[in-house]
N, C-alpha and C positions, 0 to 999 in steps of 0.2 A: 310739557315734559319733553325732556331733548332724549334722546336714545339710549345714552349709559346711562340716564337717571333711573332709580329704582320707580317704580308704580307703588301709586300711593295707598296708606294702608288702608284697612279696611276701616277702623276708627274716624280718619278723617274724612273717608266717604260717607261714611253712614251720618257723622257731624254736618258737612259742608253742604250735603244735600236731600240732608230728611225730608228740609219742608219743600222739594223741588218733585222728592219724590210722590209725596202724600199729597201734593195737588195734582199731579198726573193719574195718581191713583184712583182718588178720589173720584174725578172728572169720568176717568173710565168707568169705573163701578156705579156710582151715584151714593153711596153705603158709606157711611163712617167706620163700622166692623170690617164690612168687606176691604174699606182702601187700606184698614192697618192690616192688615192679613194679608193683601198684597207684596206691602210694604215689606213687613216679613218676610215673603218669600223671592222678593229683590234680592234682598240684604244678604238672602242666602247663596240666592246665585253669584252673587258679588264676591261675595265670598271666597266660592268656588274656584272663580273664573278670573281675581285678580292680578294673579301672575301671568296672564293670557293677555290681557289691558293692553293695547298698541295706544304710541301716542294720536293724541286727536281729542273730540270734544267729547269728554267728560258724560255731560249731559247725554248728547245722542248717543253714549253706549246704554248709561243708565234707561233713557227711553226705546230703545231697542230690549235691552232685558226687562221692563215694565209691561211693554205692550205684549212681551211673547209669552211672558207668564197669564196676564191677564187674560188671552186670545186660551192659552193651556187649559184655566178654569174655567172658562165659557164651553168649550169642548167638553172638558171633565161633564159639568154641571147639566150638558144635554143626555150625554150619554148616562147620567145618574142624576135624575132628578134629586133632590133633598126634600124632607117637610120642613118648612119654612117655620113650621108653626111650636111651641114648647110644648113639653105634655099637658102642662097644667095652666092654661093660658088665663085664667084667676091673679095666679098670683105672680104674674108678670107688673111689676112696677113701672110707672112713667118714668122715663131717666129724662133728665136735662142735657142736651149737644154737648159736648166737650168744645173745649175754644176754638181748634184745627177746625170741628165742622160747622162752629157757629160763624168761623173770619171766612170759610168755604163757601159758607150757604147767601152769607153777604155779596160776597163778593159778584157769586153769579145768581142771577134772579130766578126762584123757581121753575118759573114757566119756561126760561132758556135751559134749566137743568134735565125738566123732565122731556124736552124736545128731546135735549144729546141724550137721555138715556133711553129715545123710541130709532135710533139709528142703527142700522145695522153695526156690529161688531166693528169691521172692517175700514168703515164710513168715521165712525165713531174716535175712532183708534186715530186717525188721519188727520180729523178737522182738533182733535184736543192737543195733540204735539202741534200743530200750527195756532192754534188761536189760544189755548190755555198758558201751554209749555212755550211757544215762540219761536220753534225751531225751524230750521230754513228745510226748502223739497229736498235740498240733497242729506240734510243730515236724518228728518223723516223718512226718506226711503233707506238708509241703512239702518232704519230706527226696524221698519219693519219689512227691512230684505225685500222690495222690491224698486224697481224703474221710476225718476222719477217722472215721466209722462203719467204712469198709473198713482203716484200720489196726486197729484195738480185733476185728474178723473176725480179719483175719491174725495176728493177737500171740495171741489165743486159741487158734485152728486150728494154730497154729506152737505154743504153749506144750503143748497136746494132743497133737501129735504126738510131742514131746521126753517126754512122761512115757508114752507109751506106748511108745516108744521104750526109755526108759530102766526099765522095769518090769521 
């Protein structure tokens, strides 16, 4: 996008990079509900914030507003726990994976899934914009507003943790 170009609409973002967002989401959360309810609340800030858009990489804004929502309800979620549980846990039905978290669940193998979901927030956030999402230390650290020395720490300390995890 050159400078007098307008910033692209909200349609075409939410088009172009659904499924870019719903596997960053995903990845973060581990939750098929929880990553479309992220997802959501992207789209919202996108929204908001479209007319703000400076040119540059798309994605590393979308991943900078992903992760600071996500880091929002991790915060939210301490400070209030929820019951996790329905009232009438009987007549809770088995549902079937919808496709997004059956091509998800393929994709990355449980046991690597449920490592990235024993990471700290922080760690977690770092090593999935690098190893999920693909994006380079400089567009990760303005993904989550800091240095990248302290990504290239986090991505190692997070990658250390997942093989010792996974050992």
């Amino acid at each position: 996008m050159k400078d007098n170009e307008e910033p692209p609409s909200w349609e075409d973002v939410a088009r172009e990079h659904a499924r870019f967002l719903y596997t960053v989401a995903y990845r973060l959360t581990g939750d098929h509900d929880d990553a479309q309810d992220l997802v959501q609340e992207v789209l919202l800030r996108v929204r908001r914030g479209l007319a703000t858009y400076q040119p540059g990489s798309m994605e590393g804004w979308l991943s900078r507003i992903t992760t600071n929502a996500f880091l929002d309800e991790m915060r939210r979620r301490r400070r209030r726990p929820a019951d996790a549980l329905p009232a009438d846990p009987e007549r809770v039905l088995p549902r079937h994976p919808p496709a997004d978290e059956a091509l998800a669940a393929e994709t990355l193998p449980a046991d690597v899934q449920t490592a990235l979901l024993g990471l700290p927030d922080d760690f977690r956030a770092a090593v999935v914009l690098c190893d999920v999402a693909g994006l380079s230390y400089q567009e990760i650290g303005e993904a989550l507003d800091i240095p990248v020395g302290t990504v290239r720490s986090r991505i190692h300390r997070g990658r250390a943790l997942l093989r010792e995890a996974l050992a």
